[in-house]
RODO-2510 file (C-alpha; in nm, 4 decimals, decimal comma):
residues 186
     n   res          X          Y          Z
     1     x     0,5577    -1,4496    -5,7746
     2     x     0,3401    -1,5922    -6,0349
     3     x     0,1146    -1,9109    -6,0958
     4     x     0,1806    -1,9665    -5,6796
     5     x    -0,0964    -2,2766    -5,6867
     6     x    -0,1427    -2,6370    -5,5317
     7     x    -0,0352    -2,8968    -5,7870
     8     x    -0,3545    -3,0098    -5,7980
     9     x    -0,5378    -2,6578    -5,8534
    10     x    -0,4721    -2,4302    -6,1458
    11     x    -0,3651    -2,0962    -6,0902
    12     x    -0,5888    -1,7466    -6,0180
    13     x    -0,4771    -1,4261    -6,1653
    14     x    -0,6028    -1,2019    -5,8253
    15     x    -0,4719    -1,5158    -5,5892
    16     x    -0,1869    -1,6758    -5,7829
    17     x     0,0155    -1,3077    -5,9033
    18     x     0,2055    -1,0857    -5,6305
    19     x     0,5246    -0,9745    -5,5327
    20     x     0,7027    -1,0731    -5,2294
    21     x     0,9958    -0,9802    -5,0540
    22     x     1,2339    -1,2324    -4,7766
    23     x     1,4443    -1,1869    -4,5115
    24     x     1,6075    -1,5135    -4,4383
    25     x     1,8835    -1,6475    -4,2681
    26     x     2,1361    -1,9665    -4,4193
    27     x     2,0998    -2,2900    -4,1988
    28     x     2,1565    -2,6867    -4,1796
    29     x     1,9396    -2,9692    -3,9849
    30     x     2,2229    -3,1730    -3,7898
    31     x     2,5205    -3,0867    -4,0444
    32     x     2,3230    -3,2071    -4,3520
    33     x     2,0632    -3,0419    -4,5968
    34     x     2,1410    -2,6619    -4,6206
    35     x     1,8132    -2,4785    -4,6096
    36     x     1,6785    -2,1293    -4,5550
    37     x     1,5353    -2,0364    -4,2099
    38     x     1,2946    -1,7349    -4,2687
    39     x     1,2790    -1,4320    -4,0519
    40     x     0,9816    -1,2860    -4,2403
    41     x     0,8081    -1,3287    -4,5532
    42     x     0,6143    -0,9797    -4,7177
    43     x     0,3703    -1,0204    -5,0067
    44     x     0,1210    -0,8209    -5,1192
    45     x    -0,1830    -1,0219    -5,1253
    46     x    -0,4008    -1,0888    -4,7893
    47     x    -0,5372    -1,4194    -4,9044
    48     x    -0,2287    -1,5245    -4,9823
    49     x    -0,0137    -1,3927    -4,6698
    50     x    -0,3087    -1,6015    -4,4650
    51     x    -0,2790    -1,9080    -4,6301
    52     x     0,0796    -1,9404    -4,6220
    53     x     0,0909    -1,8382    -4,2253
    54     x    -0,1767    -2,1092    -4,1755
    55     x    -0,0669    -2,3928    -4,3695
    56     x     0,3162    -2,3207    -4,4192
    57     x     0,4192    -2,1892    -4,0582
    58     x     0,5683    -1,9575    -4,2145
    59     x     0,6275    -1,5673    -4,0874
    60     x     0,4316    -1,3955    -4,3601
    61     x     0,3042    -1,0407    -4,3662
    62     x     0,0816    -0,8464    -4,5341
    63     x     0,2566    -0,5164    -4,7737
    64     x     0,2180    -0,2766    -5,0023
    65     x     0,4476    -0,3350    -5,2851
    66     x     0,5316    -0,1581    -5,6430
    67     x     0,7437    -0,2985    -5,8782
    68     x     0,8495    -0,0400    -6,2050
    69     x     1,1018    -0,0390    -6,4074
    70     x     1,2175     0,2247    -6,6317
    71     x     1,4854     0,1219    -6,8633
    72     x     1,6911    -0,1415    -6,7704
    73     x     1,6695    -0,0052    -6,4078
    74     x     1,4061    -0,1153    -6,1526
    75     x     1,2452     0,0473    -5,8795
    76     x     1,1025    -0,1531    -5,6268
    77     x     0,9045    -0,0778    -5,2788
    78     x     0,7520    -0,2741    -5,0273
    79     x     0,5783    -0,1640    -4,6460
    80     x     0,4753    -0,3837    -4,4190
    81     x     0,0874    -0,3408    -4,3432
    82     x     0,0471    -0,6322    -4,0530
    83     x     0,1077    -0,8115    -3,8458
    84     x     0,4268    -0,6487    -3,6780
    85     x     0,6355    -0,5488    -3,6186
    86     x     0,6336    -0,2267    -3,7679
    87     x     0,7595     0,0019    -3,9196
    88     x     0,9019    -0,2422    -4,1711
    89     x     1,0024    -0,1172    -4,5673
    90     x     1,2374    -0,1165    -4,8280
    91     x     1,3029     0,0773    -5,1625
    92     x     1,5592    -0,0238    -5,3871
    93     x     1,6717     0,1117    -5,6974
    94     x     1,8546    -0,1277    -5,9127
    95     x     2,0146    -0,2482    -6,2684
    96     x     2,0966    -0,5615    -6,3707
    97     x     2,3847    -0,6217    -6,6006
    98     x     2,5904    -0,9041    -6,7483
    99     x     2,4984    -1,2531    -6,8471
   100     x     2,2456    -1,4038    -6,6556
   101     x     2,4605    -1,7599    -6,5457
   102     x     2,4221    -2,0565    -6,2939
   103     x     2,5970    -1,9714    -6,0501
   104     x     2,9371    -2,1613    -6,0062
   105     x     2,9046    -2,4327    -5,7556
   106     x     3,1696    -2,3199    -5,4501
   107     x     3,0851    -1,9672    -5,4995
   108     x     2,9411    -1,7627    -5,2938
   109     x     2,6668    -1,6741    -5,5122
   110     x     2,6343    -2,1426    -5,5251
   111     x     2,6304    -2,1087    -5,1316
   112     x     2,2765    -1,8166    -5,1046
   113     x     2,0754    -1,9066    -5,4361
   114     x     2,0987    -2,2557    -5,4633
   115     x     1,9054    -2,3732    -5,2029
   116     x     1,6764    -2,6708    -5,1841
   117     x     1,5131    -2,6948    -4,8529
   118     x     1,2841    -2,4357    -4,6454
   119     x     1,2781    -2,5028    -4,2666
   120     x     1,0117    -2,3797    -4,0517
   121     x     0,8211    -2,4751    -3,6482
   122     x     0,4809    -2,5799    -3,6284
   123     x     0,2899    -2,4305    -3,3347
   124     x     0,3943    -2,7267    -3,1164
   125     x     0,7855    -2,5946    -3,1911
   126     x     0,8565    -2,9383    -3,3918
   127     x     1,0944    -2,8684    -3,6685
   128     x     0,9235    -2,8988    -4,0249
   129     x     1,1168    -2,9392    -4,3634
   130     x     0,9960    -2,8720    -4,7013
   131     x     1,1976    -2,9938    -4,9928
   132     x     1,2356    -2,7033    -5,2891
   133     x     1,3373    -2,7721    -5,6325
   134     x     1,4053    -2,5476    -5,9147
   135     x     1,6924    -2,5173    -6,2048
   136     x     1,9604    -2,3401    -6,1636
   137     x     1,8854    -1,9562    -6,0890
   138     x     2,0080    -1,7620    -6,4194
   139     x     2,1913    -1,4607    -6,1851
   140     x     2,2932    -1,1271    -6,3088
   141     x     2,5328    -0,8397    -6,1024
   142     x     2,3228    -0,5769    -6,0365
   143     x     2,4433    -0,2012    -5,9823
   144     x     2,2460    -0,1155    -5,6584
   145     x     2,1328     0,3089    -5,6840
   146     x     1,9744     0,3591    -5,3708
   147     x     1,8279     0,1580    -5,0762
   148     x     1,6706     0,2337    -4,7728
   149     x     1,5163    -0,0150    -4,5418
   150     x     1,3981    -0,1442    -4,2260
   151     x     1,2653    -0,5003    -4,2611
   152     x     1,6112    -0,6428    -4,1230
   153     x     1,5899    -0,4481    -3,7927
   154     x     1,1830    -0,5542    -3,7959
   155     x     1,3504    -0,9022    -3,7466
   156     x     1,5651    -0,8320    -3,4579
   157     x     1,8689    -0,8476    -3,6526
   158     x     2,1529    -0,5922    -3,6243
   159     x     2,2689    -0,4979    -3,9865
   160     x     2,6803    -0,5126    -4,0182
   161     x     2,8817    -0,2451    -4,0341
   162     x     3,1391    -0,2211    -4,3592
   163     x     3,0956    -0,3788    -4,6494
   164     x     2,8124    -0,2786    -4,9336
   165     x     2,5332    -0,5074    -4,9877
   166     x     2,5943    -0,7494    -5,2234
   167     x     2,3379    -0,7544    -5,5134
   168     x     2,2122    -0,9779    -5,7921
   169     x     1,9717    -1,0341    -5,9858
   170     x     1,7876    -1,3183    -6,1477
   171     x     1,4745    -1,3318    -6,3542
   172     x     1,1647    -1,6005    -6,3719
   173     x     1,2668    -1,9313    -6,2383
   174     x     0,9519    -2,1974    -6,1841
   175     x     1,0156    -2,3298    -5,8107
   176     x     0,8407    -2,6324    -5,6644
   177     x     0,8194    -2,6483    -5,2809
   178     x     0,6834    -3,0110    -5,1728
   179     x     0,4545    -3,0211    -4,7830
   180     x     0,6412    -2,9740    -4,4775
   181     x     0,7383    -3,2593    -4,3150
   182     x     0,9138    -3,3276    -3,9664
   183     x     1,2867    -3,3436    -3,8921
   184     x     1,3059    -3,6236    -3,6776
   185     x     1,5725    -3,6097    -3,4644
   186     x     1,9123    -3,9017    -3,5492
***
């Protein structure tokens, strides 16, 4: 993540700049407006990670995270520092390849990266929506090396049996997430 700021506030280097890693879930208010339900957010700045818990309602935690690359490949780490659960990690050691593309609407690949609406509860348990817009993510296939982690099982989920991960990639895109506001019920 870079040049995360207010739209009103310009953006500081130690604040602004740090890597972050999701686990999220694919959901709908009512039938309508596909969004992304978080099940944890990691990023490795405190100030930050406090911030966006506080004003976002959203499940962020503190981590230690290295990004390298060495070629074309890229090795990538995160561990979850606080708050809990723990233990929660992942490496992953990946290339991209191929023509980075929109991604072709019906596709699969349409259906997980081109989202434009983050869901989240306030304290209370009310429903909050925030409204997300960026282009079109530029995605790449990605040959995965090696992975090993443990953030899914941090979030109470059971990982599925079978099939390999799927992977992509996709370089800078600028995003724009608008203020939560309530779903009010129909």
């Amino acid at each position: 993540m870079t040049g995360v700021r207010p739209t009103w506030a310009p953006s500081v280097p130690w604040l602004s700049d740090f890597h972050e890693c999701n686990v999220r879930t694919y959901v709908h208010a009512g039938g309508r407006e596909p969004g992304v339900w978080f099940f944890s957010l990691d990023a490795a700045n405190p100030v930050a990670v406090r911030l966006a818990r506080g004003l976002w309602k959203l499940p962020y935690h503190f981590a230690r995270m290295n990004l390298t690359r060495e070629g074309d490949t890229v090795h990538y780490a995160t561990e979850r520092l606080w708050p809990g659960p723990l233990p929660a990690a992942c490496r992953a050691h990946y290339t991209p390849r191929g023509e980075p593309r929109p991604a072709a609407p019906g596709s699969l690949e349409h259906f997980l990266a081109e989202r434009y609406v983050l869901y989240a509860r306030s304290r209370r348990g009310q429903l909050l929506r925030g409204r997300v817009h960026h282009p079109p993510y530029p995605l790449e296939s990605a040959d995965l090396h090696a992975l090993s982690e443990t953030l899914i099982q941090a979030a109470g989920i059971a990982r599925p049996a079978g099939d390999p991960p799927l992977v992509h990639y996709a370089r800078e895109v600028r995003v724009r997430v608008f203020g939560l506001q309530p779903v009010l019920p129909d």
